[in-house]
LUMVEX-109521 format. One record per atom (N, C-alpha, C, O, CB): x, z, y; atom name; residue number from 1. Coordinates in steps of 0.001 Angstrom, whole numbers. Each point is the difference from the previous one (the first is absolute). Glycine has a CB too. Layout:
<recs>
px|pz|py|atom|nr
X|Z|Y|CA|NUM
...
</recs>
This chain:
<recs>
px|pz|py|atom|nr
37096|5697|-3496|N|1
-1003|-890|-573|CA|1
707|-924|-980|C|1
1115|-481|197|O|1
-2573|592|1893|CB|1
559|-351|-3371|N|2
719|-664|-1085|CA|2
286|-1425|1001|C|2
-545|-345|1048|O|2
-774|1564|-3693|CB|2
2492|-1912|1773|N|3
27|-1693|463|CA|3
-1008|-770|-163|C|3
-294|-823|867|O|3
2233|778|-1359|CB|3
-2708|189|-752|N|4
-910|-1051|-403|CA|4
-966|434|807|C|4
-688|-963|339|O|4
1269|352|-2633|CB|4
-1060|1887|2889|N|5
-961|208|724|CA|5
485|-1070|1564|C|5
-6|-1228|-87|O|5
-646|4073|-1370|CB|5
894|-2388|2291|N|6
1044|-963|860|CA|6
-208|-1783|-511|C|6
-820|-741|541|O|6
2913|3148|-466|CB|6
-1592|-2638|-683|N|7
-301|-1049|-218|CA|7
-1526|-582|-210|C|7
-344|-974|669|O|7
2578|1432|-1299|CB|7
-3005|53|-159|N|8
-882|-502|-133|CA|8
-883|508|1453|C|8
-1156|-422|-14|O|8
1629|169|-2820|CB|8
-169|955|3881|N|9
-1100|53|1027|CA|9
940|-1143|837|C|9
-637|-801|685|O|9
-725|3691|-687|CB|9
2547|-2985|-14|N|10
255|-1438|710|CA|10
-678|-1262|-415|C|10
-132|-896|833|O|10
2191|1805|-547|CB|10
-2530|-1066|-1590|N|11
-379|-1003|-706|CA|11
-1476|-105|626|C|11
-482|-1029|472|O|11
2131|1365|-2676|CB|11
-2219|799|2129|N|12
-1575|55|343|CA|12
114|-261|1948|C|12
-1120|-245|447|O|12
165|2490|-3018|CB|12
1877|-2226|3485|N|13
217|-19|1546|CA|13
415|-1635|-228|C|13
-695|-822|598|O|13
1655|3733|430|CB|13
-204|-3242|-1605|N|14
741|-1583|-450|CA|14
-894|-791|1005|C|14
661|-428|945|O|14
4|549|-3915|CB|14
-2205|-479|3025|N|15
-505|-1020|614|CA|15
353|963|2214|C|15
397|-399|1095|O|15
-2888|-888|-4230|CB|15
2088|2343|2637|N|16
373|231|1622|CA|16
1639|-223|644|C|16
287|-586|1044|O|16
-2302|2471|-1383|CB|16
2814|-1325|-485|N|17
1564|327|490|CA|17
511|-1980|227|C|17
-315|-997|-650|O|17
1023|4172|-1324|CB|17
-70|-3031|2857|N|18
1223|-971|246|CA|18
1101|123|-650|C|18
627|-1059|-19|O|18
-1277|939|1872|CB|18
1382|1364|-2648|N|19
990|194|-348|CA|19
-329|595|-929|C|19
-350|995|634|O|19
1434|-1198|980|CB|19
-1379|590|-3104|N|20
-41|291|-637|CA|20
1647|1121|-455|C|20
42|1215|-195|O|20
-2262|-3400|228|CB|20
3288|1224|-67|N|21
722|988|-341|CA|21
307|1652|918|C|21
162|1180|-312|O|21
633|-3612|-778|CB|21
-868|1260|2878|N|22
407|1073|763|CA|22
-1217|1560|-446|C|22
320|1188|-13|O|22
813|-3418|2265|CB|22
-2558|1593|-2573|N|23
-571|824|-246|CA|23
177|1355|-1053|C|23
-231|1184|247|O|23
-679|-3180|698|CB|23
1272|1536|-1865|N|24
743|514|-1207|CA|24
945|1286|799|C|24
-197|1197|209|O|24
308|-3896|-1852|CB|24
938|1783|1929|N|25
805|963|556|CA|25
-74|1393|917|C|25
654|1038|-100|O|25
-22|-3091|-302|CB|25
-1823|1615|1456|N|26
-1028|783|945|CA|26
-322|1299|-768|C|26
135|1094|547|O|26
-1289|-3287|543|CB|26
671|2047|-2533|N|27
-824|844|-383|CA|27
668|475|-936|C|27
-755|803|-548|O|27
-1096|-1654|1216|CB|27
3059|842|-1321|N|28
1183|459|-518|CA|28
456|965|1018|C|28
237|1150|-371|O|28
295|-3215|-949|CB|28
-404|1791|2357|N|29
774|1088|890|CA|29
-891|892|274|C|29
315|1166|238|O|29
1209|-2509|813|CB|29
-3178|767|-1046|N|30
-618|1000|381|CA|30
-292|1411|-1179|C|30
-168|1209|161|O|30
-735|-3305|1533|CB|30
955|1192|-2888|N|31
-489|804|-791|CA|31
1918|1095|-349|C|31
-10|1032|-671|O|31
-2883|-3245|-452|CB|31
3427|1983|1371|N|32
1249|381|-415|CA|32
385|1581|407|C|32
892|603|-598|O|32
-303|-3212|801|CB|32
-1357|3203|870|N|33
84|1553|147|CA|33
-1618|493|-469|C|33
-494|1000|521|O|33
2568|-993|1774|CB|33
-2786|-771|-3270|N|34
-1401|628|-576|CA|34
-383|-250|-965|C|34
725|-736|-669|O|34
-1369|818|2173|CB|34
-725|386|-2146|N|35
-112|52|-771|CA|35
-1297|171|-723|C|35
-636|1045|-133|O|35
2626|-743|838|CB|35
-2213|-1215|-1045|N|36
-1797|-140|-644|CA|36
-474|-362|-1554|C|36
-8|-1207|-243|O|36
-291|236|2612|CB|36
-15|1673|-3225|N|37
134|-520|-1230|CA|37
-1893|-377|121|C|37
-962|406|652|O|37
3648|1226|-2141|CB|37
-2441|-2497|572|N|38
-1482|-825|-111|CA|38
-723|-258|-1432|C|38
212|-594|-1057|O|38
731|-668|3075|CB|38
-1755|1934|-1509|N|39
-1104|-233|-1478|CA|39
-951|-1642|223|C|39
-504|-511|1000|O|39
-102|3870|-1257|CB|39
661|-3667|-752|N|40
-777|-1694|-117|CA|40
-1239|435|-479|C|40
-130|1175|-344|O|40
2099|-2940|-405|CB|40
-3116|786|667|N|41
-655|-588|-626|CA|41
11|426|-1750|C|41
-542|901|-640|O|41
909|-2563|2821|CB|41
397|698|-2488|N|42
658|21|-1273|CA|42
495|1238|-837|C|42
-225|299|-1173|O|42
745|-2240|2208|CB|42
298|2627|33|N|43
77|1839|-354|CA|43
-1085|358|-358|C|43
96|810|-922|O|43
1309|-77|2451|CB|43
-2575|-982|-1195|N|44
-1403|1123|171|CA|44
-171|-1439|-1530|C|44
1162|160|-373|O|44
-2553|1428|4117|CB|44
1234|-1908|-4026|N|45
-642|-886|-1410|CA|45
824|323|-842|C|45
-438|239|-1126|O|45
-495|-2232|1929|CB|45
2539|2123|-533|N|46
331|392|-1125|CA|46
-97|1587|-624|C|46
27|350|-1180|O|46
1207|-2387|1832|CB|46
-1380|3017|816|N|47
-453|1235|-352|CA|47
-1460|200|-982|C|47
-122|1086|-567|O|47
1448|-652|2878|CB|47
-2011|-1096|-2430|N|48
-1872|-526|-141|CA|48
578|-838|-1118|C|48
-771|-47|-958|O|48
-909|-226|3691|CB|48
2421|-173|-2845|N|49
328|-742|-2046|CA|49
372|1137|-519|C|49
-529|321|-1064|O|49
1722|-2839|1079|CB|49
-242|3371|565|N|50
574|1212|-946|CA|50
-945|987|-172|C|50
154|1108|-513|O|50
2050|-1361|1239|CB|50
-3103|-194|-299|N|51
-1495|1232|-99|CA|51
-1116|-462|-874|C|51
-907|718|-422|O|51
1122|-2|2917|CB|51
0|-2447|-2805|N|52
-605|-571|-620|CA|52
-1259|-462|781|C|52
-1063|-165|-598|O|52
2233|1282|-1212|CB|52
-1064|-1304|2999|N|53
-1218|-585|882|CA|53
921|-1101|488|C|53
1220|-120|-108|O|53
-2931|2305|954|CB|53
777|-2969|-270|N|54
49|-1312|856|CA|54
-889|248|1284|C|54
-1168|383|-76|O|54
1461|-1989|-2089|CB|54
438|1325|3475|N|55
-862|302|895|CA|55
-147|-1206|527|C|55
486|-916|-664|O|55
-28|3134|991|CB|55
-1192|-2603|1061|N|56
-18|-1315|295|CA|56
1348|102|1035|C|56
776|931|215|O|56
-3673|-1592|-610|CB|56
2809|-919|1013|N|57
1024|455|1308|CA|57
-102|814|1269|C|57
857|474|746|O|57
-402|-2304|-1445|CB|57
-2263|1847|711|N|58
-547|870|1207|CA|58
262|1523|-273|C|58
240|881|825|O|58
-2163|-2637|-337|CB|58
1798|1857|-2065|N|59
6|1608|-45|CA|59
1454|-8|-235|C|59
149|1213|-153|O|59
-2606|-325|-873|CB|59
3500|-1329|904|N|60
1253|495|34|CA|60
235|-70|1794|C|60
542|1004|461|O|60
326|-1921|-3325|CB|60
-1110|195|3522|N|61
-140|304|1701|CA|61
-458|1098|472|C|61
454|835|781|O|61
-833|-2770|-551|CB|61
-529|1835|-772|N|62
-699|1892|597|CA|62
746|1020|-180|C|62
131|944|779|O|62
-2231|-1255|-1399|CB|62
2876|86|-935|N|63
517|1007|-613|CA|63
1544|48|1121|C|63
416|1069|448|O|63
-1827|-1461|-3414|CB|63
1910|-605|3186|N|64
1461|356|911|CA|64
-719|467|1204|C|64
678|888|517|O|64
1262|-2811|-1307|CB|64
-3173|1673|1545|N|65
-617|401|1749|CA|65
-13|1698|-23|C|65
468|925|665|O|65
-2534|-3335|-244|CB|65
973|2149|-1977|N|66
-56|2061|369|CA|66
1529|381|-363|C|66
655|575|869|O|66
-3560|325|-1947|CB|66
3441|-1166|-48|N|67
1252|1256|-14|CA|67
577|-248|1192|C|67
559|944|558|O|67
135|-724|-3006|CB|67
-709|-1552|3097|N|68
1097|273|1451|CA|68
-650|557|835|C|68
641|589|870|O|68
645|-2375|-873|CB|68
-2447|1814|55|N|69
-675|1123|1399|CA|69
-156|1055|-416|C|69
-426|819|815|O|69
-851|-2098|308|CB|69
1476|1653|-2221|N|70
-323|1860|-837|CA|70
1314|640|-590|C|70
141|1168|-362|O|70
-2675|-1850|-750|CB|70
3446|-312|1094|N|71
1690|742|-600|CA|71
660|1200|1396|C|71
-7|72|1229|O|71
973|-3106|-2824|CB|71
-587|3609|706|N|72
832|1267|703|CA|72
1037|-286|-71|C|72
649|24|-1046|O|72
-1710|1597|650|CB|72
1906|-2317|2618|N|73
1269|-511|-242|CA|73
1048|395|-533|C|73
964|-742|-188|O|73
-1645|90|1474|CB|73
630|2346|-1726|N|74
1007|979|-536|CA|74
217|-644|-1059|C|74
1204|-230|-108|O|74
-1771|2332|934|CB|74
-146|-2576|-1817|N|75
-368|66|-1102|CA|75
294|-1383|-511|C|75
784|-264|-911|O|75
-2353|2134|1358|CB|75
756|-2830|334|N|76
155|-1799|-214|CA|76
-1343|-275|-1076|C|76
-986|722|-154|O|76
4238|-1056|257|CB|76
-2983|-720|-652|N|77
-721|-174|-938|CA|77
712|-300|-1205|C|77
1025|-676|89|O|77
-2572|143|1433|CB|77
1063|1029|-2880|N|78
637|161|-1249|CA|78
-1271|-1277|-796|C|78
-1063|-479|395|O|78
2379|3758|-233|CB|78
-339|-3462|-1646|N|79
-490|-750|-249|CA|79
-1665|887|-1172|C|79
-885|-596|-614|O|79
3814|-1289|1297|CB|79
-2767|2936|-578|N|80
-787|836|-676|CA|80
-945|351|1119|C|80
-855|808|-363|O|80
2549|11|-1446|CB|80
-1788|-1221|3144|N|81
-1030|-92|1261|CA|81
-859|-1218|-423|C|81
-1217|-162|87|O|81
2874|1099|1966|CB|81
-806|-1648|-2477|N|82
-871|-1883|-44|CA|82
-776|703|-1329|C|82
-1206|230|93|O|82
3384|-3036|720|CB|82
-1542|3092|-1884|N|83
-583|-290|-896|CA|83
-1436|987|-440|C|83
-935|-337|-728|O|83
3405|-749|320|CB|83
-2254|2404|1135|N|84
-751|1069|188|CA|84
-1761|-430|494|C|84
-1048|418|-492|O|84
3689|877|1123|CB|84
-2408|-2369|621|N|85
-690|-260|1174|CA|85
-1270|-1067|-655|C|85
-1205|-173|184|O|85
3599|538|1730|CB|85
-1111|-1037|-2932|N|86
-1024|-1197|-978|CA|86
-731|465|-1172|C|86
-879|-688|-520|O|86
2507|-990|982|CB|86
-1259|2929|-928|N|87
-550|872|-1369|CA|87
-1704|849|911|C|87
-1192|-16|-310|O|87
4645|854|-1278|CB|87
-2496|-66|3016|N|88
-1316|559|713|CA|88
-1352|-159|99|C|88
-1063|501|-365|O|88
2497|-425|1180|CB|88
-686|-1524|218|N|89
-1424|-669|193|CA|89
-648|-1348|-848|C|89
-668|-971|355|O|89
1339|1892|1928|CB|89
-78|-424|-3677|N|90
-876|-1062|-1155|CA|90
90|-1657|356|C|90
-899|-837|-91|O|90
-1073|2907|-211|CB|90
3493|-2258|775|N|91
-96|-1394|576|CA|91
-123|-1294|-1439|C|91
334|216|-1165|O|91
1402|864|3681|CB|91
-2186|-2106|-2075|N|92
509|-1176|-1122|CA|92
-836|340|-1164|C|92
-988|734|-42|O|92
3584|-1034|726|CB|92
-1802|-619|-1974|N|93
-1110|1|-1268|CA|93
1269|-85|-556|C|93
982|-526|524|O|93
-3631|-639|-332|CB|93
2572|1836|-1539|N|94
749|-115|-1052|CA|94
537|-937|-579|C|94
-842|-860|-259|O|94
-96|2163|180|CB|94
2203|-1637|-346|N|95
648|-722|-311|CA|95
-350|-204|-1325|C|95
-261|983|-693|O|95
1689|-514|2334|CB|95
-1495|-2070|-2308|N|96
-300|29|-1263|CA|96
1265|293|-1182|C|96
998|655|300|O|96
-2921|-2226|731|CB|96
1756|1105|-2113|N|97
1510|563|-910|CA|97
899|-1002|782|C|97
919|526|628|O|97
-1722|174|-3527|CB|97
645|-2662|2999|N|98
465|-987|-162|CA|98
1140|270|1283|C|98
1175|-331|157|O|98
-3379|-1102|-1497|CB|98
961|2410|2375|N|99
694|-136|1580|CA|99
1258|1219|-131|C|99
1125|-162|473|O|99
-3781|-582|1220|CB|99
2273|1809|-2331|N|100
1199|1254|-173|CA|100
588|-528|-1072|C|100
388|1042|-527|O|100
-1449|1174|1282|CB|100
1460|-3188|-1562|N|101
1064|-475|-1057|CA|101
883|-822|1206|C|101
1206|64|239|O|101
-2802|-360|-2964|CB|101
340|-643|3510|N|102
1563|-760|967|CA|102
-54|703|1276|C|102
433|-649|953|O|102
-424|-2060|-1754|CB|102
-383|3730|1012|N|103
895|534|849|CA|103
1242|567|-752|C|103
1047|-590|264|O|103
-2966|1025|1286|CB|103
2037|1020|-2798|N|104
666|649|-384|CA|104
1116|-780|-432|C|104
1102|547|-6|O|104
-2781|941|-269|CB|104
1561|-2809|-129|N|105
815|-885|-1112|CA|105
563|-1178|1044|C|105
1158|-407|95|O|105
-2865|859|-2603|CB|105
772|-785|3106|N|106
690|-1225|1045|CA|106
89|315|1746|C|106
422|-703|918|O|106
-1605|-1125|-2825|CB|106
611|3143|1885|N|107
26|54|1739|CA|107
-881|-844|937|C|107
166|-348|1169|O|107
2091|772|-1611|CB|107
-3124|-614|-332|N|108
-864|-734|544|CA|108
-1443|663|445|C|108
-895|453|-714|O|108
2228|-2125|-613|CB|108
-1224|1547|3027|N|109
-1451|942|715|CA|109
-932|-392|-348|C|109
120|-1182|-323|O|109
464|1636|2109|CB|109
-1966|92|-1966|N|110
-1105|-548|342|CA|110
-692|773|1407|C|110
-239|1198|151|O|110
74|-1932|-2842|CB|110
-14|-180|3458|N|111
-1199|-289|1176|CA|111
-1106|-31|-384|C|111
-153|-1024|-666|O|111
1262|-119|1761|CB|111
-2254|1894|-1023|N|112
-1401|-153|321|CA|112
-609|-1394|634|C|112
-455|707|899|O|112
801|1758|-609|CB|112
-645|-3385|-35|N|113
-832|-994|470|CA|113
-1071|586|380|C|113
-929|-656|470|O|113
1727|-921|-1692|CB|113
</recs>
């Protein structure tokens, strides 16, 4: 498991844990013989900018629930699964020029509201 992942779920436990670091450490060892790569939120919007849609935050949620209950573990999930899944089922609304200039030029997402 990445560090920053690790860290930031200590950050989000922070009000429960007494020990924060010992916690850290806990989950370093745990994660240290495994292995989980993680798709965000943010993955699924930026897959949906490169398609030139904007989805909301609910439909980028849906979009990580089904591929994780419908992916073939042989297989995993690719980033041509996300982007396939959002073209399919006609998710979001089109991006205007202003929103695909700052994504392409500044990296900048757009979210649906």
């Amino acid at each position: 498991m990445d560090h920053q992942h690790l860290k930031d779920m200590v950050r989000l436990l922070k009000p429960l844990l007494k020990d924060t670091d010992a916690a850290l450490v806990i989950l370093q060892r745990y994660w240290a013989t495994r292995m989980a790569l993680v798709w965000s939120v943010q993955d699924v919007h930026r897959a949906a900018n490169e398609r030139s849609v904007a989805l909301t935050n609910s439909e980028a949620v849906g979009v990580l629930q089904t591929l994780h209950h419908q992916h073939n573990p042989q297989l995993g999930i690719r980033w041509e699964d996300i982007t396939n899944h959002i073209e399919d089922r006609v998710l979001g609304r089109k991006l205007n020029k202003r929103e695909v200039h700052q994504f392409v030029h500044h990296d900048r997402l757009t979210i649906q509201r």
